[in-house]
N, C-alpha and C positions, 0 to 999 in steps of 0.2 A: 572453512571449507565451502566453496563455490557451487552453486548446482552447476554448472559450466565447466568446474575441472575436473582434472584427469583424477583428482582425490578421489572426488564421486562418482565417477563412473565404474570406479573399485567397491567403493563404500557401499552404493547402494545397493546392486546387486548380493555381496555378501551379509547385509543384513537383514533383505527378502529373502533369502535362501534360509540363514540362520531362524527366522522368523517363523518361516513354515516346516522346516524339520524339528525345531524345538517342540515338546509339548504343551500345554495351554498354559499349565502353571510357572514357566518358565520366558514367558513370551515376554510378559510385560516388564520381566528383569533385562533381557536383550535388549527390547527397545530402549528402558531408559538408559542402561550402559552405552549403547550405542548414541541414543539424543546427548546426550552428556559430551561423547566423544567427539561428534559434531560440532559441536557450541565451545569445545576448549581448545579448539582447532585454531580459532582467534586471540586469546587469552584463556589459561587454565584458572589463573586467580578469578576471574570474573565468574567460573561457575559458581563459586563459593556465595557470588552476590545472588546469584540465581537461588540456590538452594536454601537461603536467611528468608526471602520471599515467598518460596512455598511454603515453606516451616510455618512461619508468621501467617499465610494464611490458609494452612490448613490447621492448624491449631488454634486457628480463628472461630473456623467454620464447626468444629467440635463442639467449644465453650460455647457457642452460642445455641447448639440444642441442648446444654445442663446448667444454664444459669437465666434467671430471668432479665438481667442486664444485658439483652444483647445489643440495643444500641450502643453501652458503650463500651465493649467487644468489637464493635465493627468498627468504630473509631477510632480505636486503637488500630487494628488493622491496616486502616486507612492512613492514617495520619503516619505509621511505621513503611506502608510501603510507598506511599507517595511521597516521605521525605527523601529515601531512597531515589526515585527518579530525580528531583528537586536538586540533593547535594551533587548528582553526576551530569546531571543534563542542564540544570539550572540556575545551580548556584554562582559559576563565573560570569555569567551573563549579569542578574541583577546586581553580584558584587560592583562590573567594572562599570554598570550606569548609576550606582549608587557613588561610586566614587569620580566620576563623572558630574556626578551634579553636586557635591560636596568640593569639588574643585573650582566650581565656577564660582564657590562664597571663599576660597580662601583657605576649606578646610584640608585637615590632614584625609589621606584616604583608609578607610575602615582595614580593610586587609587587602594587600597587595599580593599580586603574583598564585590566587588560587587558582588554579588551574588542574581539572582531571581527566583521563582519557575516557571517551563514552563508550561503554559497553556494547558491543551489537546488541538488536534486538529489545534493549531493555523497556523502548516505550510499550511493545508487543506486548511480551510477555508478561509486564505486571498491569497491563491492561485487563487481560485476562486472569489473571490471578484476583485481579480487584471485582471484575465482572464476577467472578464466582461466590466470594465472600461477598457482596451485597445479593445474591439472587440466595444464597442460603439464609441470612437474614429477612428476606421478604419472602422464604417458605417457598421457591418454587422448586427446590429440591432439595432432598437431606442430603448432610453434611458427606462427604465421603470419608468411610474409616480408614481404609487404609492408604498408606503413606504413599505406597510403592504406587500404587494406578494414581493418586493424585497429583505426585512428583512430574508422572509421566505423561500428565495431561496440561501440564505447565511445560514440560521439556520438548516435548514433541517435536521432534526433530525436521519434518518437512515444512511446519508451517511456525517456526518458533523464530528464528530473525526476522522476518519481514511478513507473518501473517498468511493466512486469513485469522482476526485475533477471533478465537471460537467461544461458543458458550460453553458452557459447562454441562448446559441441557442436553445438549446437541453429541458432545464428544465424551462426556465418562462414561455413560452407559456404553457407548461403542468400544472402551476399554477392555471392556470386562466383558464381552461377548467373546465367543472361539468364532475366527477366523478360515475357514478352510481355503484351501487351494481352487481358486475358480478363471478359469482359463478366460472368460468373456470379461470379468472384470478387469483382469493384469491386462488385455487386451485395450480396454477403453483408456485403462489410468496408463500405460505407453504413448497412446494415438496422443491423449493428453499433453502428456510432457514432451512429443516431440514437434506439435503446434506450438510450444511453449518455448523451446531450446530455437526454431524458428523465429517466434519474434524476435525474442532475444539479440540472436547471433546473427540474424539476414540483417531487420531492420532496425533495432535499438543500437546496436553498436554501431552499425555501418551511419546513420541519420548522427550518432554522439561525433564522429569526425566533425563533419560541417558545423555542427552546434558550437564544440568548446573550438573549433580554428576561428569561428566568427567573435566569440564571447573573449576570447585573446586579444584579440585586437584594441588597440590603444582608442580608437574612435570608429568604430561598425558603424555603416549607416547604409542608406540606401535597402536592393532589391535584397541582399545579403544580410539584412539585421533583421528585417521581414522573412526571408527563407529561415535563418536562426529560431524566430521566435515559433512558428508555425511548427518547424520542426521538431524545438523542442517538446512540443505540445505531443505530439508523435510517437517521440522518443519517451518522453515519461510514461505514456499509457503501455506501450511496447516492452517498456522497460520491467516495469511494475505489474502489468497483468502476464507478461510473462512466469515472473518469481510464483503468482500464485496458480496459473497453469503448471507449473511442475510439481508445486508443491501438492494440490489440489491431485494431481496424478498420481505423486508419488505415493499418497498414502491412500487412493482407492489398490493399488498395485496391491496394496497388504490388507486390503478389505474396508477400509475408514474411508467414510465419505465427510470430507469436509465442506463450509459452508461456501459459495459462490460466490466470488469478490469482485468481479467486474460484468455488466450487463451490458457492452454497445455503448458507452457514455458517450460518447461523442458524435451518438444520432438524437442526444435528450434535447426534444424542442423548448425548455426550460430550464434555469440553472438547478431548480429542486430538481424537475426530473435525473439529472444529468450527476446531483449528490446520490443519489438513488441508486442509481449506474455505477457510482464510480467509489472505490474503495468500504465496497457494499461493508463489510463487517465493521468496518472502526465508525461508519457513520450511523450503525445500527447500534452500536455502543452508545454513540454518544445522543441518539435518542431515547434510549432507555436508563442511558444511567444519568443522562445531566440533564434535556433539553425536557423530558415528560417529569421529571421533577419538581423542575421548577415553576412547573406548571404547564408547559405549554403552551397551547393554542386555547386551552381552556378557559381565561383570565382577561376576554377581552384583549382587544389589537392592539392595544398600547403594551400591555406586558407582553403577549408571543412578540414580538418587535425588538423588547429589550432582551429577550430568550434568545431568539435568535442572533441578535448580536453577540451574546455572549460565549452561545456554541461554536462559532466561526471564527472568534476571538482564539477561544481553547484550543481551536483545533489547529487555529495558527502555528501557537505557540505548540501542540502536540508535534508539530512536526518539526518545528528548532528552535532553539532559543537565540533569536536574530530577530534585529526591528524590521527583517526584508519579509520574516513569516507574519510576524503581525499583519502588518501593513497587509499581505496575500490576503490572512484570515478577514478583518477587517474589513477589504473592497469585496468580497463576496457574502459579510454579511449587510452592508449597507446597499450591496444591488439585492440579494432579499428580502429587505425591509423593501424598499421602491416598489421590489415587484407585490409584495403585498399590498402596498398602500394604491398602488396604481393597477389592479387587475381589474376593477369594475372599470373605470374610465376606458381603459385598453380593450375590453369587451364589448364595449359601446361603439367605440372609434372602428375597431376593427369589422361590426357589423355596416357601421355608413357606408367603410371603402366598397363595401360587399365581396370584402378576400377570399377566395375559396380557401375551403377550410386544408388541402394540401397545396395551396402556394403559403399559404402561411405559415402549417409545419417547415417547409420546407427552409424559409426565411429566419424564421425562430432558430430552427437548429443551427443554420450558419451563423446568426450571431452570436449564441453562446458559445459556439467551437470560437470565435471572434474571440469571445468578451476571456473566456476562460486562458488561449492561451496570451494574450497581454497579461494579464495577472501573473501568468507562471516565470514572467519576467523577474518579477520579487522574488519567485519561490528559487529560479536558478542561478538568481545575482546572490554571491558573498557579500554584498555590502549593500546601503543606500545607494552611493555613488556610483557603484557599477549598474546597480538598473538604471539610476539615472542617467549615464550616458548611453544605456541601451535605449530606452524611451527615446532621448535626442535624434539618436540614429536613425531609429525608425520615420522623424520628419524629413530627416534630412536625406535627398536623392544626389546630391552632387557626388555621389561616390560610386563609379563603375565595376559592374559586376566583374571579378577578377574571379576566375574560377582555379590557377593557382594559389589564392589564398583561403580558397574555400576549405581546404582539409580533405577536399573529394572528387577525385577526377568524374568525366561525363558518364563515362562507361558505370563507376560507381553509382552516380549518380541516376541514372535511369534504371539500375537495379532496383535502387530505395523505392521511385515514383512505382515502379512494376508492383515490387511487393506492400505498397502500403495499398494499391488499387484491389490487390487479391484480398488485403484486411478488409479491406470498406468493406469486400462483397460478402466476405462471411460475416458482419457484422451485421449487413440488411439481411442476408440469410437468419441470420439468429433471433432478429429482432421480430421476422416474420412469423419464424414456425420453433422456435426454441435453437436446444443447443444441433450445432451443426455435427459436432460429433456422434451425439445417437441416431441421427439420421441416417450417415456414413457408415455407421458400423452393421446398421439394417438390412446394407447393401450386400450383394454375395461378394463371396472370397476373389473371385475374377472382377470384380472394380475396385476391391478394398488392396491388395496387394501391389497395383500398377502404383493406385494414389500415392501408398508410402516409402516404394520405392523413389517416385518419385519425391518425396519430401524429404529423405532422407540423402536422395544426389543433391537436393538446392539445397541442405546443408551444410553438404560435402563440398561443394562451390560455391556458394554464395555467403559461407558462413566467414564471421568475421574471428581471425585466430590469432592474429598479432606475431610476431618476430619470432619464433620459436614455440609458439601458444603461449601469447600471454593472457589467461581470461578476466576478460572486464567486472568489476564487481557491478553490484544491481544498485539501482540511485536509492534505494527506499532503507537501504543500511546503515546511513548515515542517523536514521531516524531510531 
């Protein structure tokens, strides 16, 4: 089920309404019956994998306040839920390069033909399920007893396929709080989800036309493999901060505030800045659970160096198991390393030129908006080969802008530039003075009801619905 279709826009309202007419003891059964409903919507069998995952670590998180073995309590834990991601996300992948390099000597191939369907959601979910079993291990909160709120803070149905991946700090106490009926909040968490149904539907779908008509193309090159890449760069942030503005919405709607997943990324004058910004929760994960581990920044520049390669590596491979994700993770850990090893020199340099310190934010920012969307080359190409004749493309001008092969007529076309120019503005809005919505909502009812009229006709017309309604799924699903 789509936040985009016609399912949910039945769905959700019926289980806000159910939500706040049931009483308190009865709440947290609706929601997960409901998160549940959601999630089997794709596969029924796949909830079963869901619910082996909470089991496993909420009967982790138990054992490990009545036994003094809790390290290896958590290890089990761990080693039970991350084989779980490993046999469905991972395992055809090192299968078919293991049998790839046993063929270049000659050999027989280990197992042939493993192949499984990947779960939605499931890097999310036992992200989070793993984030809670190590933070009850290192005592930053007790274990939760019961089944029913813990099930339901693993199922959570607004933000459970594609995130914000939450803490467990942060969301079980909010479980287990009564909710009442608050008109300003269902107000904010709306305004939310329909800035969110907005990107989406104006510029993420309408910008995916051009994207996949160019990435089709037997040989793209020219000013069109450059509009492609740029765009996609667009399209994924559109795409993906989209999914967590509704999500984000949908569940202040029911009183749950969840954590904040994207900041502006692509005004970060730095590539850190810019991981900071950009898919705030899974990179706040993987600072606490892998990268402050290992030590960090702590151990001297030669280790944060190898740390950091190795986060960017993971996070590669967190998002597919394809050498085009490596390779992504990879070039943004090795321009990390650079930018560590090179920030004195460039401090130096930077002080001779005498750069004013906003020509050079300025400068900064456009290269990493530069640097990040070539990368995303790997993250949108299916193959080596396909990025690499993206890359080609990109040198190559001898190919004339054809705007019938674009996927996007003009008129389409100057819709996207419009609406990506109104994003930029709330994004220097936001980056100024916070979020743009509490601002808006500050305002009286005589500027607030023009604005969402009006957001709600550029939906009405400028939303992208395809041949009958056919709604696009969100790119971060695949993960």
């Amino acid at each position: 089920m789509l936040f985009n279709s016609l399912k949910f826009a039945a769905f959700f309202p019926a289980v806000t309404l159910g939500y706040f007419v049931l009483p308190h003891r009865l709440r947290a059964v609706w929601l997960l019956a409901a998160s549940y409903l959601f999630y089997m919507c794709w596969n029924p069998r796949y909830a079963l994998l869901m619910l082996a995952s909470t089991a496993v670590t909420w009967a982790a998180g138990l054992a490990m306040e009545r036994t003094a073995h809790r390290k290896a309590v958590l290890a089990v834990s761990l080693v039970l839920n991350l084989g779980i991601l490993f046999i469905f996300k991972y395992a055809s992948f090192v299968l078919d390069n293991l049998n790839a390099a046993l063929a270049v000597f000659g050999k027989d191939p280990v197992l042939g033909g493993f192949s499984v369907l990947l779960p939605v959601g499931i890097s999310f979910y036992i992200f989070q399920a793993v984030g809670y079993t190590i933070d009850v291990y290192r005592r930053r909160l007790p274990a939760e007893r019961s089944f029913l709120y813990y099930a339901l803070f693993v199922s959570f149905f607004p933000q459970l396929v594609a995130g914000p991946i939450e803490r467990s700090t942060n969301m079980l106490p909010q479980l287990h709080e009564k909710h009442r009926f608050d008109y300003e909040r269902i107000k904010s968490g709306l305004v939310q989800m329909l800035g969110g149904y907005l990107e989406k539907m104006v510029i993420a779908d309408r910008l995916a036309l051009l994207v996949d008509a160019v990435w089709q193309q037997e040989s793209p090159g020219g000013a069109a493999a450059w509009l492609a890449v740029f765009f996609f760069a667009l399209q994924l942030y559109c795409d993906f901060a989209s999914y967590s503005d509704i999500a984000i919405g949908a569940a202040r709607v029911m009183g749950f505030d969840l954590m904040r997943n994207f900041d502006s990324p692509y005004l970060a004058p730095t590539l850190g800045q810019f991981w900071d910004r950009w898919h705030i929760s899974l990179s706040k994960w993987f600072q606490d659970y892998l990268y402050i581990p290992l030590g960090g920044s702590r151990k001297g520049l030669a280790r944060t160096c190898v740390n950091l390669l190795i986060v960017f590596l993971v996070s590669g491979l967190w998002h597919g198991a394809a050498w085009t994700f490596v390779l992504w993770g990879a070039a943004h850990g090795v321009y990390s390393v650079i930018a560590r090893l090179t920030a004195a020199p460039r401090a130096r340099l930077r002080q001779r030129l005498g750069l004013p310190a906003g020509l050079h934010r300025v400068l900064s920012t456009i290269w990493v908006f530069f640097f990040v969307s070539l990368t995303l080359v790997l993250f949108r190409a299916d193959s080596l080969p396909a990025a690499g004749r993206m890359f080609a493309g990109l040198l190559r001008w001898d190919t004339p802008l054809d705007w019938a092969a674009l996927g996007l007529d003009k008129p389409d076309f100057v819709v996207a530039l419009a609406a990506i120019a109104v994003l930029f503005i709330f994004d220097l809005l936001r980056a100024k003075g916070g979020p743009v919505r509490d601002r808006f909502l500050a305002r009286p009812l005589w500027v607030q009801w023009p604005v969402l009229l009006a957001g709600l006709l550029a939906l009405a017309v400028f939303g992208m619905y395809g041949e009958g309604y056919v709604e696009q799924p969100f790119i971060y699903f695949q993960f």
